[in-house]
PDB file of N, CA, C and O in Angstrom:
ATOM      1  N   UNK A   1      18.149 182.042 -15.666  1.00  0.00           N
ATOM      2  CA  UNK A   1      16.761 181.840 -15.978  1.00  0.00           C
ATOM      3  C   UNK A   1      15.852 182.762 -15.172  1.00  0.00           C
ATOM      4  O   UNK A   1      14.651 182.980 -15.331  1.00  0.00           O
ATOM      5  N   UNK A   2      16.623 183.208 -14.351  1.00  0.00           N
ATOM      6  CA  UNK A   2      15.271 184.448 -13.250  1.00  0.00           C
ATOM      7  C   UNK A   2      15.066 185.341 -14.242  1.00  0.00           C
ATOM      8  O   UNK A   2      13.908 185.531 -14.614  1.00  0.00           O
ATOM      9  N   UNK A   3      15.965 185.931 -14.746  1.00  0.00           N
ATOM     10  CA  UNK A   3      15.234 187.120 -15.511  1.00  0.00           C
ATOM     11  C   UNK A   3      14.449 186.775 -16.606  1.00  0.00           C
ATOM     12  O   UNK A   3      13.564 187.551 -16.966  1.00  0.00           O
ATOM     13  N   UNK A   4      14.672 185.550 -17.286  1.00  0.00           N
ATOM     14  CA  UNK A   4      13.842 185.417 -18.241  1.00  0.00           C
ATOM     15  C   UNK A   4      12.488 185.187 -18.201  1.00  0.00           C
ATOM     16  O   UNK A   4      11.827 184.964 -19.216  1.00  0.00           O
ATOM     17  N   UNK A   5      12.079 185.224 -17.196  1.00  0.00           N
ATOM     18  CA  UNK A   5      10.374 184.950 -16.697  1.00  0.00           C
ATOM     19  C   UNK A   5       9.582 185.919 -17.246  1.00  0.00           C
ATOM     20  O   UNK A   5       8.512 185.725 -17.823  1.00  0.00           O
ATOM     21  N   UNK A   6      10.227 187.160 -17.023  1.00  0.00           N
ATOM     22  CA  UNK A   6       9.303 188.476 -17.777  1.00  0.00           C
ATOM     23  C   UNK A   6       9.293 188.616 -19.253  1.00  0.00           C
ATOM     24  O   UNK A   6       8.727 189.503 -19.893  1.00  0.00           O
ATOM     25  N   UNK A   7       9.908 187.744 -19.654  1.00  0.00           N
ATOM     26  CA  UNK A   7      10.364 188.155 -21.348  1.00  0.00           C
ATOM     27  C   UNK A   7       9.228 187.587 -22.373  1.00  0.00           C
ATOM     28  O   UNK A   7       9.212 187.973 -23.542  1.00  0.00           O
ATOM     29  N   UNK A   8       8.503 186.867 -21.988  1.00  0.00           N
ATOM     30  CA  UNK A   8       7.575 185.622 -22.775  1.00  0.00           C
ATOM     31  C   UNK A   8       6.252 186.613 -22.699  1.00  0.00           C
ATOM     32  O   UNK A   8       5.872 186.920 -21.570  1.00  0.00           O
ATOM     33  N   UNK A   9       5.554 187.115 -23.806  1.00  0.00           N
ATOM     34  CA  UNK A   9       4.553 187.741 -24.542  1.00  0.00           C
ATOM     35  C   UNK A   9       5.041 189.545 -24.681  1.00  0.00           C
ATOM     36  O   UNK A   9       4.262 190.462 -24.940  1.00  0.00           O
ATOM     37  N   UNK A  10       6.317 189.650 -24.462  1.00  0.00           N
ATOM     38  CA  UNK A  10       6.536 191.098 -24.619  1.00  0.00           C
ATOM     39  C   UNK A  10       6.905 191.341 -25.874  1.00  0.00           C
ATOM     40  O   UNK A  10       7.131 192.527 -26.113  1.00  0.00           O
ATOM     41  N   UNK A  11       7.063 190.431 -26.930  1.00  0.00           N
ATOM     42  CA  UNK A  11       7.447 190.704 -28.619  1.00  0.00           C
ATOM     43  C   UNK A  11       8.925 191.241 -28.616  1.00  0.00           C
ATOM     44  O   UNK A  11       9.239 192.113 -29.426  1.00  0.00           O
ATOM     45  N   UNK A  12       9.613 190.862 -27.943  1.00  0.00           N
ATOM     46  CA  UNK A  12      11.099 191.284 -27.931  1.00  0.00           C
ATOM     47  C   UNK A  12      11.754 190.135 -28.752  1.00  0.00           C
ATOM     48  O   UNK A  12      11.560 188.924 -28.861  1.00  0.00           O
ATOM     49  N   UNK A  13      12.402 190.822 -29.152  1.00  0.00           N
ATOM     50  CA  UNK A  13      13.339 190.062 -30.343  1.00  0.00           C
ATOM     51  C   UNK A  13      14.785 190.761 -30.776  1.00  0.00           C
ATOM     52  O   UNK A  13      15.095 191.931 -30.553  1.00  0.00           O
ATOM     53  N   UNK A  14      15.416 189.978 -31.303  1.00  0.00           N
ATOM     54  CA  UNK A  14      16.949 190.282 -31.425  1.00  0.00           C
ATOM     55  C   UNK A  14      16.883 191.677 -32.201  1.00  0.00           C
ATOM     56  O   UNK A  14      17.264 192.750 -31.733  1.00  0.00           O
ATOM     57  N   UNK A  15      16.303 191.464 -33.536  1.00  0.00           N
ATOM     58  CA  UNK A  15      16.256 192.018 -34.429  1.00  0.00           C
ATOM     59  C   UNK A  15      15.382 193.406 -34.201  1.00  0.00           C
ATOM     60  O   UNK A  15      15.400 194.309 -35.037  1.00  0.00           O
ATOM     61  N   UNK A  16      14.777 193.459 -33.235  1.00  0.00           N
ATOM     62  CA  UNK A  16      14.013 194.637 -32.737  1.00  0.00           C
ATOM     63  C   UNK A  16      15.023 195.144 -32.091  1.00  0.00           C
ATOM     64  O   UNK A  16      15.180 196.232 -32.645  1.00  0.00           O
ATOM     65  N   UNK A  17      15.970 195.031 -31.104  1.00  0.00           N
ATOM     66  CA  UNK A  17      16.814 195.461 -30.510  1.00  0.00           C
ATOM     67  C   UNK A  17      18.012 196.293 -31.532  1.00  0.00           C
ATOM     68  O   UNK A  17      18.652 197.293 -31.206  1.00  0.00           O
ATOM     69  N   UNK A  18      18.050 195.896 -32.232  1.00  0.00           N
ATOM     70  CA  UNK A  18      19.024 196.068 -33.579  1.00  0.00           C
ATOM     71  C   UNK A  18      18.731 197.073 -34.043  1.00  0.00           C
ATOM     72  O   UNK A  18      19.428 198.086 -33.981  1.00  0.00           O
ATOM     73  N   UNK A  19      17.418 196.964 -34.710  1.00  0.00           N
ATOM     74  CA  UNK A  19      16.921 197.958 -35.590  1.00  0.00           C
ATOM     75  C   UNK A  19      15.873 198.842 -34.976  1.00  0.00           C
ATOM     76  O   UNK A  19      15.050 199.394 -35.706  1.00  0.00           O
ATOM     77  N   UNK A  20      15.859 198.993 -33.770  1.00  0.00           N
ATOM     78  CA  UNK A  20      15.117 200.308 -33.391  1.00  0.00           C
ATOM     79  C   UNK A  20      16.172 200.910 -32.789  1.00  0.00           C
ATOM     80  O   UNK A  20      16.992 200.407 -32.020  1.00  0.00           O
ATOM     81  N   UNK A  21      16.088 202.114 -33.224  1.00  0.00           N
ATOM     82  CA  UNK A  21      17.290 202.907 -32.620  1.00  0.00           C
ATOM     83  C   UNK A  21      17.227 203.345 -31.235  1.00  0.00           C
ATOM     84  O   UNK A  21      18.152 203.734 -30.522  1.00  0.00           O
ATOM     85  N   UNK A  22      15.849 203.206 -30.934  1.00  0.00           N
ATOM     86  CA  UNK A  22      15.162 204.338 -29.533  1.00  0.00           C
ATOM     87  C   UNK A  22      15.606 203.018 -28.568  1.00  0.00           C
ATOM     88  O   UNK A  22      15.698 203.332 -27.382  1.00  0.00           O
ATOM     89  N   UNK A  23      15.924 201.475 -28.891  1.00  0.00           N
ATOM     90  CA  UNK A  23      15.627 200.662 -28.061  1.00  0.00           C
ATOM     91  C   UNK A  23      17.131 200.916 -26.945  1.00  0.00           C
ATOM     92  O   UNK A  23      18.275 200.919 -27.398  1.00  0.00           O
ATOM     93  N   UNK A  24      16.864 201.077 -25.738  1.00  0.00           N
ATOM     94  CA  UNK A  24      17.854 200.906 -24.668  1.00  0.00           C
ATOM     95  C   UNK A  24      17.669 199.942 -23.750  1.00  0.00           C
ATOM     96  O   UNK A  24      16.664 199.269 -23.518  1.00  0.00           O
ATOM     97  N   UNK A  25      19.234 199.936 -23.014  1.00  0.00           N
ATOM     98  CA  UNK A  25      19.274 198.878 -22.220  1.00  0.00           C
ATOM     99  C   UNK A  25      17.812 199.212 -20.658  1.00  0.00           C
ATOM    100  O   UNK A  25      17.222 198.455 -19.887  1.00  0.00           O
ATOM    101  N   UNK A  26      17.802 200.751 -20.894  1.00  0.00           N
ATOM    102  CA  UNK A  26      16.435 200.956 -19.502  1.00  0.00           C
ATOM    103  C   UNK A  26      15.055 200.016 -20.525  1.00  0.00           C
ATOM    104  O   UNK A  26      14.946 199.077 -19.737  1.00  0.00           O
ATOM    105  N   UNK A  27      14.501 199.836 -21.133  1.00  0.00           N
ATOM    106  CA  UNK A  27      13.386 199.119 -21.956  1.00  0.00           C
ATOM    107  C   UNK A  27      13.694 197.882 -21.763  1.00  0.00           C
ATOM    108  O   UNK A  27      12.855 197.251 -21.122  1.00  0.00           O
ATOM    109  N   UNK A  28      14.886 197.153 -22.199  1.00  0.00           N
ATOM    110  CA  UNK A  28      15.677 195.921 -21.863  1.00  0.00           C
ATOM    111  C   UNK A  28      15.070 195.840 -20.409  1.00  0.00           C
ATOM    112  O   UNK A  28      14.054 195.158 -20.275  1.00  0.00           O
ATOM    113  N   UNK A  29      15.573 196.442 -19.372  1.00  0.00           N
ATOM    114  CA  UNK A  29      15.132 196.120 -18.051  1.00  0.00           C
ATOM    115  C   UNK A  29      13.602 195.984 -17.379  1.00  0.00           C
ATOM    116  O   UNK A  29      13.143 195.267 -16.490  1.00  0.00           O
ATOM    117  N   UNK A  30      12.998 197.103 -18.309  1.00  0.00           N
ATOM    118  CA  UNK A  30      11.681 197.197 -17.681  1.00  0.00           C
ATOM    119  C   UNK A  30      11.174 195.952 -18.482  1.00  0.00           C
ATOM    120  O   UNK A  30      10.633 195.118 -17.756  1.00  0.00           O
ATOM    121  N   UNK A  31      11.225 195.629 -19.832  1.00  0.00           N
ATOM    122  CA  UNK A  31      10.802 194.622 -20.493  1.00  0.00           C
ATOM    123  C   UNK A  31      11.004 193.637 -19.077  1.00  0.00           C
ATOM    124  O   UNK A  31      10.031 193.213 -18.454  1.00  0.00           O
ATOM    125  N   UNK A  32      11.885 193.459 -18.833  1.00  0.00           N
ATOM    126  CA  UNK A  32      12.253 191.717 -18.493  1.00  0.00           C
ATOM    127  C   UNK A  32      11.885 192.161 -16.706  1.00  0.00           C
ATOM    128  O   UNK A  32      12.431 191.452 -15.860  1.00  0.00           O
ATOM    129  N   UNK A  33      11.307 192.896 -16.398  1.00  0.00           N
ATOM    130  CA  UNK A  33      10.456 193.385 -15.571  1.00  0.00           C
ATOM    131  C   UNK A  33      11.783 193.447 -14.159  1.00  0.00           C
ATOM    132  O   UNK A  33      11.438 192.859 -13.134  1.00  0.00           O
ATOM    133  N   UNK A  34      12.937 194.000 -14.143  1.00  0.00           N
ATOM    134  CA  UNK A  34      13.824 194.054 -13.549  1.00  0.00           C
ATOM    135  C   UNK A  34      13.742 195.501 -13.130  1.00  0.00           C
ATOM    136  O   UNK A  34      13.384 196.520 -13.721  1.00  0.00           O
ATOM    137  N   UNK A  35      14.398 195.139 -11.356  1.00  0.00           N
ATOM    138  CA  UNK A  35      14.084 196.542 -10.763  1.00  0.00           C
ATOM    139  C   UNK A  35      15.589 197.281 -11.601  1.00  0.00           C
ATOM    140  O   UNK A  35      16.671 196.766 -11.881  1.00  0.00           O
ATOM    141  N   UNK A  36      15.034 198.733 -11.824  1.00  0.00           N
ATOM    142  CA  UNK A  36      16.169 199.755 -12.200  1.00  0.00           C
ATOM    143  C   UNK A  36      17.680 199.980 -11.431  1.00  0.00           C
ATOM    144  O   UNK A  36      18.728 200.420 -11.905  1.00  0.00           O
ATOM    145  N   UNK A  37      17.465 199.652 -10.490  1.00  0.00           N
ATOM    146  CA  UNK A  37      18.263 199.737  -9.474  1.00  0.00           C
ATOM    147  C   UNK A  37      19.108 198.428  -9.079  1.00  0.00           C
ATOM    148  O   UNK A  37      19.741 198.245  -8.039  1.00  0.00           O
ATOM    149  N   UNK A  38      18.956 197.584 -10.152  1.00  0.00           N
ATOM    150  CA  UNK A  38      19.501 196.131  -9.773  1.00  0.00           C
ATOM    151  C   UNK A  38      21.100 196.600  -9.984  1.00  0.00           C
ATOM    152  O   UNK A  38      21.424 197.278 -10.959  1.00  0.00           O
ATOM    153  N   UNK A  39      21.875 196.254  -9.168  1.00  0.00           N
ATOM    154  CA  UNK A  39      23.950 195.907  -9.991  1.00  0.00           C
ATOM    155  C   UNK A  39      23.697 195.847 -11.076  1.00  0.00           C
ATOM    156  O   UNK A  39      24.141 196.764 -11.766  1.00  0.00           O
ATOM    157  N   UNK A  40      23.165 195.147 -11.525  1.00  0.00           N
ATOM    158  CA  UNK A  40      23.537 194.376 -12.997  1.00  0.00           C
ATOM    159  C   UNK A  40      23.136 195.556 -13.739  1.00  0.00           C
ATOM    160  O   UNK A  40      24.066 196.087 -14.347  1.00  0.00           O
ATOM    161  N   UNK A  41      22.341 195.943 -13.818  1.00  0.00           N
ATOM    162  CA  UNK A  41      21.556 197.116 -14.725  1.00  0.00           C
ATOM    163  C   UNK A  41      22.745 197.873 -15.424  1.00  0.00           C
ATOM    164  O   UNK A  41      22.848 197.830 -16.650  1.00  0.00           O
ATOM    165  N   UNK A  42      23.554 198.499 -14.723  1.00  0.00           N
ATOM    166  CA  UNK A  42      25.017 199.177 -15.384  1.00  0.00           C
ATOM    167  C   UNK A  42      25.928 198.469 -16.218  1.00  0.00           C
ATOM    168  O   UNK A  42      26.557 199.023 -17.119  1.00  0.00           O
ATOM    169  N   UNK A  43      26.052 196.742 -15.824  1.00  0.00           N
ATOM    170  CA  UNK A  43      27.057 196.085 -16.528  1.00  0.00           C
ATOM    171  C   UNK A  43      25.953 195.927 -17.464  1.00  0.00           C
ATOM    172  O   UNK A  43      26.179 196.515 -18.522  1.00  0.00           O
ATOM    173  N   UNK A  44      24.371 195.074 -17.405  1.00  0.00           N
ATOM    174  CA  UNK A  44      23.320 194.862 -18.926  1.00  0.00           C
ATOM    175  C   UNK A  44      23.590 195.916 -19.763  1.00  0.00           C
ATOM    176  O   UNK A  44      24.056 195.569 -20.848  1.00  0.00           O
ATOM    177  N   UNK A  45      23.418 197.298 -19.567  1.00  0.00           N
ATOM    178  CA  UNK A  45      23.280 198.475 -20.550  1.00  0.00           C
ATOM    179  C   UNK A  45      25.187 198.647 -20.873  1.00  0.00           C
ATOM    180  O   UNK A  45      25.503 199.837 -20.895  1.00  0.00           O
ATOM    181  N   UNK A  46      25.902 198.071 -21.011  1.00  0.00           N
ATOM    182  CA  UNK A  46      27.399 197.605 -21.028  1.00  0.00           C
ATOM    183  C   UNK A  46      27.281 197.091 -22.240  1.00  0.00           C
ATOM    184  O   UNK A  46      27.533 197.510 -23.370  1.00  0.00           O
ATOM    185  N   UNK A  47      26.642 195.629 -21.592  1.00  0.00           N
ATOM    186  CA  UNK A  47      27.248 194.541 -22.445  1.00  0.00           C
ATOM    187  C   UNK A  47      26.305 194.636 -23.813  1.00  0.00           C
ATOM    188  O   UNK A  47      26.580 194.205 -24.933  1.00  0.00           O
ATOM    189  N   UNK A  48      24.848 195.486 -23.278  1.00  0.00           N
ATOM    190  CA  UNK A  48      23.791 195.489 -24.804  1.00  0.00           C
ATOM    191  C   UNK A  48      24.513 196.591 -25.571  1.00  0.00           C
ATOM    192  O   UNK A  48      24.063 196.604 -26.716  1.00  0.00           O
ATOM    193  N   UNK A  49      25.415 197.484 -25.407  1.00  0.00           N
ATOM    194  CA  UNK A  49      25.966 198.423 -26.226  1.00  0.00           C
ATOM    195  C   UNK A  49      26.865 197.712 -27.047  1.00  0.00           C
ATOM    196  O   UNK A  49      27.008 197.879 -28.258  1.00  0.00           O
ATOM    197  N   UNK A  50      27.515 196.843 -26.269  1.00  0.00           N
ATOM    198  CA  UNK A  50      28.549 196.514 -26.805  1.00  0.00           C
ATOM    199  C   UNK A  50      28.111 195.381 -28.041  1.00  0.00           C
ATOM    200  O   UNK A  50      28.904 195.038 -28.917  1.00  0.00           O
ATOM    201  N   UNK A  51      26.588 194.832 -27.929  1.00  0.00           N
ATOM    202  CA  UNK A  51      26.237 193.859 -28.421  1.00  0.00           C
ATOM    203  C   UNK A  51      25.419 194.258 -29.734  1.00  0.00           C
ATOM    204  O   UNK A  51      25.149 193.460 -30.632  1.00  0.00           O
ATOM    205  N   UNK A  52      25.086 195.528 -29.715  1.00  0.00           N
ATOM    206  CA  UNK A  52      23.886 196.166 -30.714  1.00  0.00           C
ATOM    207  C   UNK A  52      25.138 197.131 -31.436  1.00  0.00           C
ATOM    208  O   UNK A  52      25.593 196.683 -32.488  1.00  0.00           O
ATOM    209  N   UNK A  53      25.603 198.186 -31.017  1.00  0.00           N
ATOM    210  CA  UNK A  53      26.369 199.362 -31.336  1.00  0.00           C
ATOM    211  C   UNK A  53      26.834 198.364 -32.964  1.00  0.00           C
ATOM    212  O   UNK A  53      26.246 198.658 -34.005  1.00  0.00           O
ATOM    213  N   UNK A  54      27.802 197.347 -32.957  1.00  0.00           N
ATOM    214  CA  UNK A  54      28.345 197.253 -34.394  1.00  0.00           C
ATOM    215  C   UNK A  54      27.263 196.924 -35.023  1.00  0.00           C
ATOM    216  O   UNK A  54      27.386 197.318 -36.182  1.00  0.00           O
ATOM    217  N   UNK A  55      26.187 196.368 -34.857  1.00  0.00           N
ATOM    218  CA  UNK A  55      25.267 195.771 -35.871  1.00  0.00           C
ATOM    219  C   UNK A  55      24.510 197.115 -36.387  1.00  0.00           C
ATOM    220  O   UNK A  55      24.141 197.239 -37.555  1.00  0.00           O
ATOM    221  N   UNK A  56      24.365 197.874 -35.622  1.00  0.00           N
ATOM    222  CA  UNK A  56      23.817 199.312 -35.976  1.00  0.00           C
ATOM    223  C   UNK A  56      24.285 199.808 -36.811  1.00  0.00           C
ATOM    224  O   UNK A  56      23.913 200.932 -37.149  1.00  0.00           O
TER     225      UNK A  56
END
């Protein structure tokens, strides 16, 4: 639930993630207002490839 604090009035949505091609896991981060430099940042932009790439 920490990261989700930044997410509420940014218009992010599944389906935006999907269908914009430009959308990356760095936007993902700044959206949800997470420093660039967090650990996680390498495994998030991982697991959102792995999560968007087939629906694309």
């Amino acid at each position: 639930m920490a990261f989700t604090a930044g997410i509420e009035g940014t218009g992010l949505h599944g389906a935006l993630m999907v269908l914009d091609p430009s959308f990356t896991a760095t936007r993902l981060i700044k959206l949800l207002r997470l420093p660039p430099t967090l650990p996680a940042a390498a495994f998030l932009n991982d697991r959102l490839q792995a999560l968007i790439r087939p629906a694309r």
